[in-house]
CHARMM internal coordinates of N, CA and C (Angstrom, degrees):
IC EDIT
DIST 1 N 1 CA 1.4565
DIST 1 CA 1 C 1.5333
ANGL 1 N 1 CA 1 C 107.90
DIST 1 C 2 N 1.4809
ANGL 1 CA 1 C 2 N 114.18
DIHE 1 N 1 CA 1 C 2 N 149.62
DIST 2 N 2 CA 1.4207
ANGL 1 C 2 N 2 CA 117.63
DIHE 1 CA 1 C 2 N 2 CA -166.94
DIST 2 CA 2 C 1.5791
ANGL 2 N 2 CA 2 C 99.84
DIHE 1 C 2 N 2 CA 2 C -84.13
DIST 2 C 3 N 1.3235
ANGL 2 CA 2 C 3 N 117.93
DIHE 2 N 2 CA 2 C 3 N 145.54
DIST 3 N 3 CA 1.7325
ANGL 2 C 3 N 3 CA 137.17
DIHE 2 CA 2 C 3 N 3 CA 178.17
DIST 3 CA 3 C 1.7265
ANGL 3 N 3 CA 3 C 95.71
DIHE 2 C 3 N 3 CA 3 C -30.93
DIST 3 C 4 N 1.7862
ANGL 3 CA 3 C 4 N 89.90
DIHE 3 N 3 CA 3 C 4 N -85.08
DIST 4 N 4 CA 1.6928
ANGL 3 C 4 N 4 CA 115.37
DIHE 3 CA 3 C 4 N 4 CA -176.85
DIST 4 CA 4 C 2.2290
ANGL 4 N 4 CA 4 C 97.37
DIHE 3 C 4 N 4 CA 4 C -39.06
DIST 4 C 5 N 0.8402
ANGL 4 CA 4 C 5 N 88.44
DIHE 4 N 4 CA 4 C 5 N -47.31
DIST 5 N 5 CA 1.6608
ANGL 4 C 5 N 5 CA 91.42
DIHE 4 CA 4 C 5 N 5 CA -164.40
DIST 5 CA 5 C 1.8570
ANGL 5 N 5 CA 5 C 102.44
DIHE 4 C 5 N 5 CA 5 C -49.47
DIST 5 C 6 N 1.4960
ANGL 5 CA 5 C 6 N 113.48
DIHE 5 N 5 CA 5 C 6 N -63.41
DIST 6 N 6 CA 1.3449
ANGL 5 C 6 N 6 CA 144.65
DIHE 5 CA 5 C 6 N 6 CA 164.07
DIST 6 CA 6 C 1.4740
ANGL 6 N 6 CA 6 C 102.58
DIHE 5 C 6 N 6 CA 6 C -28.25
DIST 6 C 7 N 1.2157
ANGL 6 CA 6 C 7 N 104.69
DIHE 6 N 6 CA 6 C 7 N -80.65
DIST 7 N 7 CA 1.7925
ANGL 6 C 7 N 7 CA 104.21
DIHE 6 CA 6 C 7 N 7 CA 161.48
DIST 7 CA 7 C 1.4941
ANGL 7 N 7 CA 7 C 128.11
DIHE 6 C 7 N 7 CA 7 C -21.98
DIST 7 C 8 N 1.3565
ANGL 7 CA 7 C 8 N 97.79
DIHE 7 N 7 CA 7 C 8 N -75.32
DIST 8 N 8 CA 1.4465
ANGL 7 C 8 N 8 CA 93.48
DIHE 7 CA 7 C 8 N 8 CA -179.84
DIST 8 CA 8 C 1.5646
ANGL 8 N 8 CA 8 C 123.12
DIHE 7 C 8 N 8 CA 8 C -71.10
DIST 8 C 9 N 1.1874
ANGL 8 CA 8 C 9 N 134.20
DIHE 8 N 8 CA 8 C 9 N -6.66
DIST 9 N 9 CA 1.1817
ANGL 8 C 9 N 9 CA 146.06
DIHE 8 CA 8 C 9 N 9 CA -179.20
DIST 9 CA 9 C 1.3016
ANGL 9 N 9 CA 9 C 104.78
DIHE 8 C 9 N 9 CA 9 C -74.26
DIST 9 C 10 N 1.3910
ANGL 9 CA 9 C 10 N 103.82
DIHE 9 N 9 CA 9 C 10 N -58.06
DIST 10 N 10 CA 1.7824
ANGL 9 C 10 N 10 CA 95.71
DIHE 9 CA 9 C 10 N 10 CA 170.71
DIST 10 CA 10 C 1.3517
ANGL 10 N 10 CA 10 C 135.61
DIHE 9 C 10 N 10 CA 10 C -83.91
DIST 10 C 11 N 1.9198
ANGL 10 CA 10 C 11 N 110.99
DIHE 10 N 10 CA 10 C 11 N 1.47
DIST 11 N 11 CA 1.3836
ANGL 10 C 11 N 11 CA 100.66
DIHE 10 CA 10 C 11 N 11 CA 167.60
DIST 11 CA 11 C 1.7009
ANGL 11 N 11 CA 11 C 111.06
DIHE 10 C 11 N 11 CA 11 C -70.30
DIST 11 C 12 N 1.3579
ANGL 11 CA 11 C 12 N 84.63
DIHE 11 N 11 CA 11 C 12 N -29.38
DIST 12 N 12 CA 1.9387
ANGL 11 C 12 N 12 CA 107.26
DIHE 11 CA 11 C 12 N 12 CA -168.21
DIST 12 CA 12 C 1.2340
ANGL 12 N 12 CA 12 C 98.97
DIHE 11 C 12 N 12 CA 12 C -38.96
DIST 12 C 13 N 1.3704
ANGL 12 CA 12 C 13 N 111.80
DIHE 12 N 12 CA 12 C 13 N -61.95
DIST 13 N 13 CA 2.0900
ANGL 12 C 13 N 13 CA 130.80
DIHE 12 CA 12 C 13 N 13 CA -159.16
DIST 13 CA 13 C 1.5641
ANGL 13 N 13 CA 13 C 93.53
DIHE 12 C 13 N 13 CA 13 C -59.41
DIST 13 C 14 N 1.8056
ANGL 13 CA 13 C 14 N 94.75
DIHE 13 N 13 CA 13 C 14 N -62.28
DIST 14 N 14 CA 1.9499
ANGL 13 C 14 N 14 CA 97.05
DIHE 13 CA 13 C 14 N 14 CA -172.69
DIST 14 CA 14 C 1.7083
ANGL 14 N 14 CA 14 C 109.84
DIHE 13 C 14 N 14 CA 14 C -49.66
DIST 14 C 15 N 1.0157
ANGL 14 CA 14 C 15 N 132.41
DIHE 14 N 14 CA 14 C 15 N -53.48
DIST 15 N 15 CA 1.4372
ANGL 14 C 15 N 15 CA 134.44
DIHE 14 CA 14 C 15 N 15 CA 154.54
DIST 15 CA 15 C 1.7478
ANGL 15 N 15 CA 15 C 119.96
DIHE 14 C 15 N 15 CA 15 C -24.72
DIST 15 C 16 N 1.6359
ANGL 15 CA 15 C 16 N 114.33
DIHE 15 N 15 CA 15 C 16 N -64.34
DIST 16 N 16 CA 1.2081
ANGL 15 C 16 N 16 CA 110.82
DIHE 15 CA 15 C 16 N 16 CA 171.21
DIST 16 CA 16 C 1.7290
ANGL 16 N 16 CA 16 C 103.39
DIHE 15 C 16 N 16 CA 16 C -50.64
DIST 16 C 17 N 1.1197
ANGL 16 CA 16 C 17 N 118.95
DIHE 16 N 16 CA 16 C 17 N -71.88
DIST 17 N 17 CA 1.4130
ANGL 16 C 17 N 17 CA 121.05
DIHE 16 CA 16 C 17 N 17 CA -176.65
DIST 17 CA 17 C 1.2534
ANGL 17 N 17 CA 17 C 120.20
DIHE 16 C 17 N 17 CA 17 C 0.40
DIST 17 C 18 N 1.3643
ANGL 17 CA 17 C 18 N 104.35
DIHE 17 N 17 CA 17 C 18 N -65.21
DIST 18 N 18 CA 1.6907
ANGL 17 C 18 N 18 CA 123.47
DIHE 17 CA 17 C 18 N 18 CA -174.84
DIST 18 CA 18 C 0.7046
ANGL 18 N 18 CA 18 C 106.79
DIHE 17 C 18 N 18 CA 18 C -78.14
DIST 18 C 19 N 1.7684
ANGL 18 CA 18 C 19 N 149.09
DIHE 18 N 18 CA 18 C 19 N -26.45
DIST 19 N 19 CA 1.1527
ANGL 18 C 19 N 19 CA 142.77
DIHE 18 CA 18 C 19 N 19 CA 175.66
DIST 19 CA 19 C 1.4271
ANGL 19 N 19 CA 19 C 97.26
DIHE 18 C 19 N 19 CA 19 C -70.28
DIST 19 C 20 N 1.1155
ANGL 19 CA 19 C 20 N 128.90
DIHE 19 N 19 CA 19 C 20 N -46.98
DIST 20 N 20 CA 1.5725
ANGL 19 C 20 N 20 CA 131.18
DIHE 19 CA 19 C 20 N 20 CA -155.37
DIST 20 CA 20 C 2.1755
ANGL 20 N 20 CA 20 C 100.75
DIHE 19 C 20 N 20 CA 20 C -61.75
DIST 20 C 21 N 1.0936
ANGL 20 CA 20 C 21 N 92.05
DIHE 20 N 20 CA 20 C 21 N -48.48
DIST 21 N 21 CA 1.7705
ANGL 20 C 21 N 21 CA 119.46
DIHE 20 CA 20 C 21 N 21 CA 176.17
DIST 21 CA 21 C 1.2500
ANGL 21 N 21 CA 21 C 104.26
DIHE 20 C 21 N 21 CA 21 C -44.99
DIST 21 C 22 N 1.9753
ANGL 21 CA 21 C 22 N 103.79
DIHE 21 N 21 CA 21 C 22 N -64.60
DIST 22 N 22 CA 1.7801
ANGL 21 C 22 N 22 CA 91.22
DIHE 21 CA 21 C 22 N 22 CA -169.29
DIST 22 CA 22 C 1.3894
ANGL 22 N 22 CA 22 C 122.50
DIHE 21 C 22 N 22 CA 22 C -77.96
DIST 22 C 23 N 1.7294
ANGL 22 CA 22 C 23 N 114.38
DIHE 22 N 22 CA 22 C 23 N -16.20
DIST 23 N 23 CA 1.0460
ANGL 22 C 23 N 23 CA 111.67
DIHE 22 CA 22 C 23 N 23 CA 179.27
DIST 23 CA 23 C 1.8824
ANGL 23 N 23 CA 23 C 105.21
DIHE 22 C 23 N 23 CA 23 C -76.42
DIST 23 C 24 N 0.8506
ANGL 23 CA 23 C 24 N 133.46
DIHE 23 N 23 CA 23 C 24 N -42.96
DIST 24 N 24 CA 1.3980
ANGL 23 C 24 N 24 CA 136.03
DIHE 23 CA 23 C 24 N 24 CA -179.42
DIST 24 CA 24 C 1.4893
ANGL 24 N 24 CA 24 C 120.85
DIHE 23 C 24 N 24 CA 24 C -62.42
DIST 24 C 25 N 1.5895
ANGL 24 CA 24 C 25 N 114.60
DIHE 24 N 24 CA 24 C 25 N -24.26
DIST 25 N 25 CA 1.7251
ANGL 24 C 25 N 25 CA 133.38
DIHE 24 CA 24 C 25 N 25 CA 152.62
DIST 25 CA 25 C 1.5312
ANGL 25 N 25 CA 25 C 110.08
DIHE 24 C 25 N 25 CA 25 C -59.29
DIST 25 C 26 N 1.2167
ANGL 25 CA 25 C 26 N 109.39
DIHE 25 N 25 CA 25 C 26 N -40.19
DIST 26 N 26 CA 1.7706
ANGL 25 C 26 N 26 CA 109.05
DIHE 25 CA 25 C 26 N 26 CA -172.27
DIST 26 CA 26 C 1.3087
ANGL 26 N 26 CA 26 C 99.71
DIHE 25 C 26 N 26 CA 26 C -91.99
DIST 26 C 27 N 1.2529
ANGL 26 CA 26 C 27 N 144.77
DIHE 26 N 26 CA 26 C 27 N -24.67
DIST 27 N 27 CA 1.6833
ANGL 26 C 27 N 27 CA 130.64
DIHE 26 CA 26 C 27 N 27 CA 174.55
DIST 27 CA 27 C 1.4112
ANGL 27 N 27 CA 27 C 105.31
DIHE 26 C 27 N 27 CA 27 C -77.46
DIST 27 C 28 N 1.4792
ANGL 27 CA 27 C 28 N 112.01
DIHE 27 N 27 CA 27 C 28 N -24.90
DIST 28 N 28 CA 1.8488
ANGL 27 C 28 N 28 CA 96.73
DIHE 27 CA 27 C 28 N 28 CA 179.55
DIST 28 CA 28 C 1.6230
ANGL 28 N 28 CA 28 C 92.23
DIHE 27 C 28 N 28 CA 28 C 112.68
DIST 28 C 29 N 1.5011
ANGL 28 CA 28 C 29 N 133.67
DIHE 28 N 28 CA 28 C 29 N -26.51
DIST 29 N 29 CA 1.2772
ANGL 28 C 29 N 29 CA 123.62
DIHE 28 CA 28 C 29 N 29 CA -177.27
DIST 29 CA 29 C 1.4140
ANGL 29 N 29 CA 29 C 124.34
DIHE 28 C 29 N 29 CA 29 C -58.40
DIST 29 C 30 N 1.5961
ANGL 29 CA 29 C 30 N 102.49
DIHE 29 N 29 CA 29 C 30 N 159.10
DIST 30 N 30 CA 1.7692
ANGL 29 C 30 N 30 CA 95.13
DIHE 29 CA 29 C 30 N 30 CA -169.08
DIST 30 CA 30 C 1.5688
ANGL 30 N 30 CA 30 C 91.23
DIHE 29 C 30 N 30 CA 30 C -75.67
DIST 30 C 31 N 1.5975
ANGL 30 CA 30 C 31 N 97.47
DIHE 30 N 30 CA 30 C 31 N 147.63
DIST 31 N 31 CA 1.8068
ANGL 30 C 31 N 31 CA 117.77
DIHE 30 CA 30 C 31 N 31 CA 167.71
DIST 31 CA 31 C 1.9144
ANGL 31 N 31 CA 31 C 108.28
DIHE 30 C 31 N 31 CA 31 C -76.38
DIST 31 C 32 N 1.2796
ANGL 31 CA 31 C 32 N 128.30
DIHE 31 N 31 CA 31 C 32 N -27.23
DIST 32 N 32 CA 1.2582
ANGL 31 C 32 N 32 CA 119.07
DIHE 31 CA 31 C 32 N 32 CA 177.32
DIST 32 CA 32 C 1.1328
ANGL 32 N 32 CA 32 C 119.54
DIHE 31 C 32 N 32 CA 32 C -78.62
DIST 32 C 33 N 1.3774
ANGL 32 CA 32 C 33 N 120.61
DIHE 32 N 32 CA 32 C 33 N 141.50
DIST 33 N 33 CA 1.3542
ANGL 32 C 33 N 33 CA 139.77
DIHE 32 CA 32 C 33 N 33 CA 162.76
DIST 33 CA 33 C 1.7786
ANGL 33 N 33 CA 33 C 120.18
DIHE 32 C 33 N 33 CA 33 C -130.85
DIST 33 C 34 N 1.1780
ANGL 33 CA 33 C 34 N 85.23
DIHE 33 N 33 CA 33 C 34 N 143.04
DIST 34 N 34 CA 1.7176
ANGL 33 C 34 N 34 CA 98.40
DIHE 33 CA 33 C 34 N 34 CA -176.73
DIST 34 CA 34 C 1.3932
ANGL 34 N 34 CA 34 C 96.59
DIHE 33 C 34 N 34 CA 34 C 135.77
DIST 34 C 35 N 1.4881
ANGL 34 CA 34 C 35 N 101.83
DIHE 34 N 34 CA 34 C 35 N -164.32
DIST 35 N 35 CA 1.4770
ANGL 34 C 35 N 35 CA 118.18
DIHE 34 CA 34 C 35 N 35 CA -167.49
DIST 35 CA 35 C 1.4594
ANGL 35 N 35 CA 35 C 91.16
DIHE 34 C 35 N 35 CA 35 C -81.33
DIST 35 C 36 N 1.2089
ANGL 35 CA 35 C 36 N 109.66
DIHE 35 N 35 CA 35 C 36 N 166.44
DIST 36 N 36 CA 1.5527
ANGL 35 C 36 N 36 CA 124.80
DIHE 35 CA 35 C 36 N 36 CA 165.63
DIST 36 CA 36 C 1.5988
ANGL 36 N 36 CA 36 C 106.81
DIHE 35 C 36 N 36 CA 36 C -115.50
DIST 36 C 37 N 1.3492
ANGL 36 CA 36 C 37 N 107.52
DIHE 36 N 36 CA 36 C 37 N 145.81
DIST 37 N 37 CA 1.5027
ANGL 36 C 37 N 37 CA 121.66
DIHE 36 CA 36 C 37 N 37 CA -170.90
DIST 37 CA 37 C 1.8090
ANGL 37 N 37 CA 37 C 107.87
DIHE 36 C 37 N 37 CA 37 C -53.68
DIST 37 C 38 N 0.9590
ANGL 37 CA 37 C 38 N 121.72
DIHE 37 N 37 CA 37 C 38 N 153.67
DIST 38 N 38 CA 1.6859
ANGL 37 C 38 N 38 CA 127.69
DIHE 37 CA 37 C 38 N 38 CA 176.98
DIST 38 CA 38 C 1.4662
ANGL 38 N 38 CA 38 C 83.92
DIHE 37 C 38 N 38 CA 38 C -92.00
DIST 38 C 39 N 1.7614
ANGL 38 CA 38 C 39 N 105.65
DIHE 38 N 38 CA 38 C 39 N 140.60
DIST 39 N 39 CA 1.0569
ANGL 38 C 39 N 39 CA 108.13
DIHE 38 CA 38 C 39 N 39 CA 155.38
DIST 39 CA 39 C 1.6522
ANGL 39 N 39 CA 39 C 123.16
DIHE 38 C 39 N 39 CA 39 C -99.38
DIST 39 C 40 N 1.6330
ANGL 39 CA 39 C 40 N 105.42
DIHE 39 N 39 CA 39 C 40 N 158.96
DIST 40 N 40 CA 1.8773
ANGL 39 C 40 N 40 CA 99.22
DIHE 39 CA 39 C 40 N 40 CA -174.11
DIST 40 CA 40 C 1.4515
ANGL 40 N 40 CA 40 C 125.78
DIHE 39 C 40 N 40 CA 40 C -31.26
DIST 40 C 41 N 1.5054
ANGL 40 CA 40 C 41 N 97.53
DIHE 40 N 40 CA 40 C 41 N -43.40
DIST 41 N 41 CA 1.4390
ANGL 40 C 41 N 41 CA 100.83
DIHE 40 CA 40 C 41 N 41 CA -161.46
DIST 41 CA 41 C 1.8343
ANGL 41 N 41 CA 41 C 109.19
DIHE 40 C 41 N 41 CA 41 C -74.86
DIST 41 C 42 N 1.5796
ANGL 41 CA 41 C 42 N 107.34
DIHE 41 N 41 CA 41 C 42 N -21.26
DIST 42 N 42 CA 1.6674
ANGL 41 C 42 N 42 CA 99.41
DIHE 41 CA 41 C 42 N 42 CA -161.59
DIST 42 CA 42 C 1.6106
ANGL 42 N 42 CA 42 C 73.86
DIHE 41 C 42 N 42 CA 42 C -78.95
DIST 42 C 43 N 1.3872
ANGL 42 CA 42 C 43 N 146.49
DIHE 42 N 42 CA 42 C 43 N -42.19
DIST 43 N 43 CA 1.3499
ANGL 42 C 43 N 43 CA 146.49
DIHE 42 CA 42 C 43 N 43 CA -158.12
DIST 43 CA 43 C 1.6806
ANGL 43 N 43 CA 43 C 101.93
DIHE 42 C 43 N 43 CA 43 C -54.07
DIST 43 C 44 N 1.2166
ANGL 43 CA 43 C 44 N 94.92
DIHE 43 N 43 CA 43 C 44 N -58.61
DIST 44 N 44 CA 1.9770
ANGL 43 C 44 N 44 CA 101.02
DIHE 43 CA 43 C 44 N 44 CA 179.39
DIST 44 CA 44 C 1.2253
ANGL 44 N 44 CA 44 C 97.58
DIHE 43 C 44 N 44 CA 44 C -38.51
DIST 44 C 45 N 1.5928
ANGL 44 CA 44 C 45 N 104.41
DIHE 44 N 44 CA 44 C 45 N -85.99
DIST 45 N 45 CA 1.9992
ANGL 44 C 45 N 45 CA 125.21
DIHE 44 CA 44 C 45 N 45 CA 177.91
DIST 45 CA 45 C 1.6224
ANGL 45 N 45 CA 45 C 111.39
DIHE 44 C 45 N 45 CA 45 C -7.79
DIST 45 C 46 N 1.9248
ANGL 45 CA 45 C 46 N 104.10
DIHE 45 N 45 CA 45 C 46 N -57.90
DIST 46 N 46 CA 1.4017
ANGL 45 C 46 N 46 CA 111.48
DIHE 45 CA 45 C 46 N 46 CA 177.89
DIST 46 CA 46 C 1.5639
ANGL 46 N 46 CA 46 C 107.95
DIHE 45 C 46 N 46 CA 46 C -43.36
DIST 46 C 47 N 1.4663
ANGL 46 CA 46 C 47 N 109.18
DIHE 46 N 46 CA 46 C 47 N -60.18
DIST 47 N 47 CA 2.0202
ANGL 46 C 47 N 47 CA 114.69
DIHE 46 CA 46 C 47 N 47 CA -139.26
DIST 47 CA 47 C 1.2926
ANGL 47 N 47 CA 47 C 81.73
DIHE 46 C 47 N 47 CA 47 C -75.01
DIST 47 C 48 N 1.7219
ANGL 47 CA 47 C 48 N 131.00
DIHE 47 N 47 CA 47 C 48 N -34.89
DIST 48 N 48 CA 1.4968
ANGL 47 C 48 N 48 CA 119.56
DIHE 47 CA 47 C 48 N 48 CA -163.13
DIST 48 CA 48 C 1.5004
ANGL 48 N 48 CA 48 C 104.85
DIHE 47 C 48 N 48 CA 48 C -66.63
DIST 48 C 49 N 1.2873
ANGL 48 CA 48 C 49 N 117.46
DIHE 48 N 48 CA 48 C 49 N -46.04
DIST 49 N 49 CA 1.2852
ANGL 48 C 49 N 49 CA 122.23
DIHE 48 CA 48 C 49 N 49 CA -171.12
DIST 49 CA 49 C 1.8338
ANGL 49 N 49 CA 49 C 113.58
DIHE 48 C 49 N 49 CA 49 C -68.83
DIST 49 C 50 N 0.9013
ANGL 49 CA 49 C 50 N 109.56
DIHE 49 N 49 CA 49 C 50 N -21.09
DIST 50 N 50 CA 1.8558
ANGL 49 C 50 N 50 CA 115.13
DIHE 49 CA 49 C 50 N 50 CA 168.88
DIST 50 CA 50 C 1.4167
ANGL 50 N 50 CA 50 C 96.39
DIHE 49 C 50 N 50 CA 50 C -99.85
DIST 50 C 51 N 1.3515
ANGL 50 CA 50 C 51 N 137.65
DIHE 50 N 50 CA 50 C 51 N 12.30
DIST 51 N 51 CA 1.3633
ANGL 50 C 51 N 51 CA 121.36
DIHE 50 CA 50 C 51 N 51 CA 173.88
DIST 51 CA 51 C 1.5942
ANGL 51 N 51 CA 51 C 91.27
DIHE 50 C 51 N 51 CA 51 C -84.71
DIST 51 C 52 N 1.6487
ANGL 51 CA 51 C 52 N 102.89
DIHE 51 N 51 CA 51 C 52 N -52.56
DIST 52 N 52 CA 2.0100
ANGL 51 C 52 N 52 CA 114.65
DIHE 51 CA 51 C 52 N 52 CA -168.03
DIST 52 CA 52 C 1.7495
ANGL 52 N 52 CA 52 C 113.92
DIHE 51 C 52 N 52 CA 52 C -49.61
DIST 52 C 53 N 1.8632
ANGL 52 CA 52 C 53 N 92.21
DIHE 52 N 52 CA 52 C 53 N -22.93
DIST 53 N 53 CA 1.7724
ANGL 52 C 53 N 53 CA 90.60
DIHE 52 CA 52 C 53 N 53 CA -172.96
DIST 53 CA 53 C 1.6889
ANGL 53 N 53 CA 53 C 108.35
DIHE 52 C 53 N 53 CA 53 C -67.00
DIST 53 C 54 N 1.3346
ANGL 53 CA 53 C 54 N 104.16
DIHE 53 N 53 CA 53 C 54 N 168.12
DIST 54 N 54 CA 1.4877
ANGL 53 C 54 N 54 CA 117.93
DIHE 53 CA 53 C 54 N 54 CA 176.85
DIST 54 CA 54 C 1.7726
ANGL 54 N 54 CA 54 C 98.23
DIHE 53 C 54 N 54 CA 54 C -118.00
DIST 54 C 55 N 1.2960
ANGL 54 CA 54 C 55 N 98.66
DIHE 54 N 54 CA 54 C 55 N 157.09
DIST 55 N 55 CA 1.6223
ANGL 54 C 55 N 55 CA 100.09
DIHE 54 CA 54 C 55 N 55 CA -166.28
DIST 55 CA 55 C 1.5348
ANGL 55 N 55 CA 55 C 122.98
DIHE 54 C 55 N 55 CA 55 C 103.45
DIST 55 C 56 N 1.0808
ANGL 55 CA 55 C 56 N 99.23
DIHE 55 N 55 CA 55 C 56 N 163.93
DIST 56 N 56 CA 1.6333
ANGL 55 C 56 N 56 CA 122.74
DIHE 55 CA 55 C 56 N 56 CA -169.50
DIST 56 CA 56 C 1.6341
ANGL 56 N 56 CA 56 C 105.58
DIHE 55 C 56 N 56 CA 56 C -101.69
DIST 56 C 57 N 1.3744
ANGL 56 CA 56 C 57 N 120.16
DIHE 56 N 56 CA 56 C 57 N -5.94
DIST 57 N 57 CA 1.3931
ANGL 56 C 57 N 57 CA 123.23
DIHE 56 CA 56 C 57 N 57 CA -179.37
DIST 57 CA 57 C 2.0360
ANGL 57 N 57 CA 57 C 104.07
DIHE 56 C 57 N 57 CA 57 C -99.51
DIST 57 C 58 N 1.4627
ANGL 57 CA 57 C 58 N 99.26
DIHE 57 N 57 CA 57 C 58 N -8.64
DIST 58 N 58 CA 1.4672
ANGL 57 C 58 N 58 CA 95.94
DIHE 57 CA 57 C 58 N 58 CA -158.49
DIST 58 CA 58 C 1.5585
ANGL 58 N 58 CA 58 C 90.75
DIHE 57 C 58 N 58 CA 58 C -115.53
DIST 58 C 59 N 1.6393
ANGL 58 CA 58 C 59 N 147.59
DIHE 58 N 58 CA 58 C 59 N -13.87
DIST 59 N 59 CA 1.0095
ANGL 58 C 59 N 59 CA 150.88
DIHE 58 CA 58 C 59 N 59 CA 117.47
DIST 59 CA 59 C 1.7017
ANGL 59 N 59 CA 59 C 115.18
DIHE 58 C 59 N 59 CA 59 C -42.58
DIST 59 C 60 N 1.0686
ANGL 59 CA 59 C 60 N 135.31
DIHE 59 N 59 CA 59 C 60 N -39.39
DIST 60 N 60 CA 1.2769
ANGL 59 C 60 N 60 CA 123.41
DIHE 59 CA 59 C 60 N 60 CA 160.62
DIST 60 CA 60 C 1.1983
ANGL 60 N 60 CA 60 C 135.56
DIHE 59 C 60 N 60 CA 60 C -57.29
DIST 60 C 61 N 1.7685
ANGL 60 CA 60 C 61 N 120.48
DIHE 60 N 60 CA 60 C 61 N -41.31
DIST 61 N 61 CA 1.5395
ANGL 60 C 61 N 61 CA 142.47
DIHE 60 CA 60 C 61 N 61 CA 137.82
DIST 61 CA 61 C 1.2069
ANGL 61 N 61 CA 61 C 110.07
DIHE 60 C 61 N 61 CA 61 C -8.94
DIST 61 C 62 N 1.4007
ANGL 61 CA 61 C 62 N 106.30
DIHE 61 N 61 CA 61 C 62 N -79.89
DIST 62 N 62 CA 1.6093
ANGL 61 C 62 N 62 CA 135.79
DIHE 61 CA 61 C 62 N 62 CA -158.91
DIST 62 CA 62 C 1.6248
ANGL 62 N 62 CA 62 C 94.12
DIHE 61 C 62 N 62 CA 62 C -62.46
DIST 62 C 63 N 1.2553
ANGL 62 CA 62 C 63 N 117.61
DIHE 62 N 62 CA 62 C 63 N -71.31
DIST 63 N 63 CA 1.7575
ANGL 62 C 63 N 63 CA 108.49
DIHE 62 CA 62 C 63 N 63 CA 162.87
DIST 63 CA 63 C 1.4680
ANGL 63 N 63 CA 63 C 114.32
DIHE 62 C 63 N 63 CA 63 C -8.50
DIST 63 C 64 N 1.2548
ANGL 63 CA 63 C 64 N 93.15
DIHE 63 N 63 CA 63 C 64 N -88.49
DIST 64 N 64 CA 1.4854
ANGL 63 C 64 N 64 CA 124.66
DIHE 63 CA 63 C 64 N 64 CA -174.38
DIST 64 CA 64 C 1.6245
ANGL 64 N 64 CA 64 C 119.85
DIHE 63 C 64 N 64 CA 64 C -34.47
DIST 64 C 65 N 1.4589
ANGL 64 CA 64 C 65 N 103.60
DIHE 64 N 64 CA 64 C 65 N -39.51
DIST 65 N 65 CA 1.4875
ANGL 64 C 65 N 65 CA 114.00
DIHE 64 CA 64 C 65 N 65 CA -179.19
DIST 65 CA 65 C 1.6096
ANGL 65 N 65 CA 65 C 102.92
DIHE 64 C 65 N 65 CA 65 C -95.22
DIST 65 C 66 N 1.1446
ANGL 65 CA 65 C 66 N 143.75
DIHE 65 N 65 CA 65 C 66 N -18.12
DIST 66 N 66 CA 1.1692
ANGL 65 C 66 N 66 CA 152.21
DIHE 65 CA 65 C 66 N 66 CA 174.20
DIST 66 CA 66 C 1.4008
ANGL 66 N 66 CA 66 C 103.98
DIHE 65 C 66 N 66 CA 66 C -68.92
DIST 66 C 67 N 1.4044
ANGL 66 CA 66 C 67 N 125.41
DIHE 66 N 66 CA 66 C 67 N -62.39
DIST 67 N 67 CA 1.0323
ANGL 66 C 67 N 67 CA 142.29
DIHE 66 CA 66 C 67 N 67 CA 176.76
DIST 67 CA 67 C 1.7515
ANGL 67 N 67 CA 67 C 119.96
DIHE 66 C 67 N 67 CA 67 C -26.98
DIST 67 C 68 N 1.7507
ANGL 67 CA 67 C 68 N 97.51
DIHE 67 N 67 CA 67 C 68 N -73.77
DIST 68 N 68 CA 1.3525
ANGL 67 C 68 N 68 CA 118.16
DIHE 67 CA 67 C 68 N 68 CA 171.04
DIST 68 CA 68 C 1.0220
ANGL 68 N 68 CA 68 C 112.92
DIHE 67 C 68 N 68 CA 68 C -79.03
END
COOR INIT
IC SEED 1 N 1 CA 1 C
IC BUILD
């Protein structure tokens, strides 16, 4: 990809960016994106509920969610 080209591509995006921000500040919409944190209790709820499963897929879960 060309220097000049590279350049302007990302003032472009950084530009959209802020547009994307102020317009989403002036409707009142939330500014975060991504996942939202698990809280303790759905986490408990989770491990209890893969504790009751039967299987090797529902001990793998429980791993898995322990883990991360």
């Amino acid at each position: 990809m060309d220097e000049d080209y590279q350049k302007s591509l990302s003032q472009f995006f950084s530009g959209m960016k802020i547009t994307v921000v102020s317009v989403k500040a002036e409707s009142g919409k939330i500014l975060d994106e991504g996942k939202k944190p698990m809280t303790f209790e759905v986490y408990q709820t989770m491990c209890k509920l893969l504790m009751q499963g039967k299987g090797d897929d529902y001990m793998f879960a429980r791993a898995f969610l322990t883990l991360e």
